[in-house]
C-alpha distance (Angstrom), angle and dihedral (degrees) to the residues before:
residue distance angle dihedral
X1 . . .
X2 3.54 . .
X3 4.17 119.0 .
X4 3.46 122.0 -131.8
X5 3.83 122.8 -126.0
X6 3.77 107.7 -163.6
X7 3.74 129.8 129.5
X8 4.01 133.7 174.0
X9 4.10 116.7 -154.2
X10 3.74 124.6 178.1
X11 4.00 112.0 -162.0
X12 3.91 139.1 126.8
X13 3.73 119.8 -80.9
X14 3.71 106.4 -107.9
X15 3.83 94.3 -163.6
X16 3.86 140.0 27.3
X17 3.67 106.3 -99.8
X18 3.90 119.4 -109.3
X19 3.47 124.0 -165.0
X20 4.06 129.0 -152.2
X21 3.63 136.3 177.0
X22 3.95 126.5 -89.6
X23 3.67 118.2 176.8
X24 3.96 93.1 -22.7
X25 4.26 83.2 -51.8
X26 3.76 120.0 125.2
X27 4.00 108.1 -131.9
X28 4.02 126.3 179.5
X29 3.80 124.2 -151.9
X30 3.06 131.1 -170.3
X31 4.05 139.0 128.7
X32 3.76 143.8 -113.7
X33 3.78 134.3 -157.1
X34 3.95 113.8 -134.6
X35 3.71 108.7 -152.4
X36 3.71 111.6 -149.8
X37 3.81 135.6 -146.0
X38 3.89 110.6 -64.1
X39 4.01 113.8 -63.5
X40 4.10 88.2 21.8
X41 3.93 126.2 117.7
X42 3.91 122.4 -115.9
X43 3.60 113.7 -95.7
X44 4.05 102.0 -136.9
X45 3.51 112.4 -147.7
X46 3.81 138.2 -160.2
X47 3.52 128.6 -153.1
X48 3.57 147.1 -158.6
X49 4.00 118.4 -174.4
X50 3.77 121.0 -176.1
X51 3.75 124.8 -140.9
X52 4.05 96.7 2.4
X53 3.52 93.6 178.6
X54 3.74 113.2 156.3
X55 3.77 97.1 9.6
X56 4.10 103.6 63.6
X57 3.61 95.2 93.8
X58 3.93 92.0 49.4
X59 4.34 93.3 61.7
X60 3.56 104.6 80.5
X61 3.44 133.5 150.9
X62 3.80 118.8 -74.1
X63 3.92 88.9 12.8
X64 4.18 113.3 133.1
X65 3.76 108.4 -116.6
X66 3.68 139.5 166.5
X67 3.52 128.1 -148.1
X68 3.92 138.7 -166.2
X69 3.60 135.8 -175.8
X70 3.52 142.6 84.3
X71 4.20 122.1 -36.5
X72 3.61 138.3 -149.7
X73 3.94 138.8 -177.8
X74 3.69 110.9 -134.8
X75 4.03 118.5 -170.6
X76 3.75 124.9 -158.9
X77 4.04 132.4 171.0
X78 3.92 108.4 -111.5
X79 3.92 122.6 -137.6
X80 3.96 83.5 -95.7
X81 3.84 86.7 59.3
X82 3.73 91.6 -113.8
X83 3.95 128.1 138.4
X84 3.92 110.8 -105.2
X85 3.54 124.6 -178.3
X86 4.11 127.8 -167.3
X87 3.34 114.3 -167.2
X88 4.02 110.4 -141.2
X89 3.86 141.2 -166.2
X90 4.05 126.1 -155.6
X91 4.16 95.7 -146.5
X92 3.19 121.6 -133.9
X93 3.20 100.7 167.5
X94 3.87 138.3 8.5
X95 3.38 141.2 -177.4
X96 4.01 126.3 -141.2
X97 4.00 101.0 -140.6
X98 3.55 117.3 -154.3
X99 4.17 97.6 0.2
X100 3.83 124.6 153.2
X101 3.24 120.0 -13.5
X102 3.60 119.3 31.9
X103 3.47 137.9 -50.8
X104 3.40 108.6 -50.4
X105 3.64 94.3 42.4
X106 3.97 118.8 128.4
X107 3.67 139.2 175.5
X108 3.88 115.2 -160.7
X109 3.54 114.2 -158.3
X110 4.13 128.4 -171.3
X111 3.59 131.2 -157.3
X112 4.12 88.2 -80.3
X113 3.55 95.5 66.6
X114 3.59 84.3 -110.3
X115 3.84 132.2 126.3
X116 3.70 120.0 -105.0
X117 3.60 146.5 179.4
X118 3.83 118.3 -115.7
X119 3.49 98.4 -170.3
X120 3.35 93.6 -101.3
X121 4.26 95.1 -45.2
């Protein structure tokens, strides 16, 4: 049976998205901070989003977001020599909390750079 390696996180983006090219594909990064229940760390997120056409100049810092797609833990040795790990997600899709118009105001977008509906996600 085959797993399934899919995770949702809502957060604020903790810096304006750049993109750069790989292999003649636009890709975004930027990163979020998930707040957790009361007494809990943030969970710092990286993440990757393919094709962000259209919705770049919406991820700015500070701005609620949520994200969904699938997540890995990378580890690397820092100049001190210690361990780091950064935990990052591959978006599929996100969704721009907040954006526009008001309050309850939200643009879903998929891994097209289109807008979609999530049934109401």
């Amino acid at each position: 049976m085959e797993g399934l390696n899919q995770c949702t996180f809502t957060g604020n983006v903790t810096r304006d998205a750049t993109v750069r090219k790989v292999n003649d594909k636009d890709v975004a990064s930027f990163g979020i901070a998930v707040n957790g229940r009361k007494g809990q760390d943030v969970l710092w997120v990286d993440c990757s989003y393919w094709r962000p056409n259209g919705v770049i100049e919406y991820i700015k810092k500070g701005k609620p977001i949520l994200v969904s797609g699938d997540v890995k833990l990378n580890t690397y040795d820092s100049k001190t020599g210690e361990v780091k790990a950064v935990l990052r997600i591959n978006v599929q899709k996100l969704l721009l909390l907040g954006s526009g118009g008001g309050a309850d105001s939200h643009v879903a977008v998929g891994s097209q750079g289109k807008e979609e509906d999530w049934g109401g996600f």
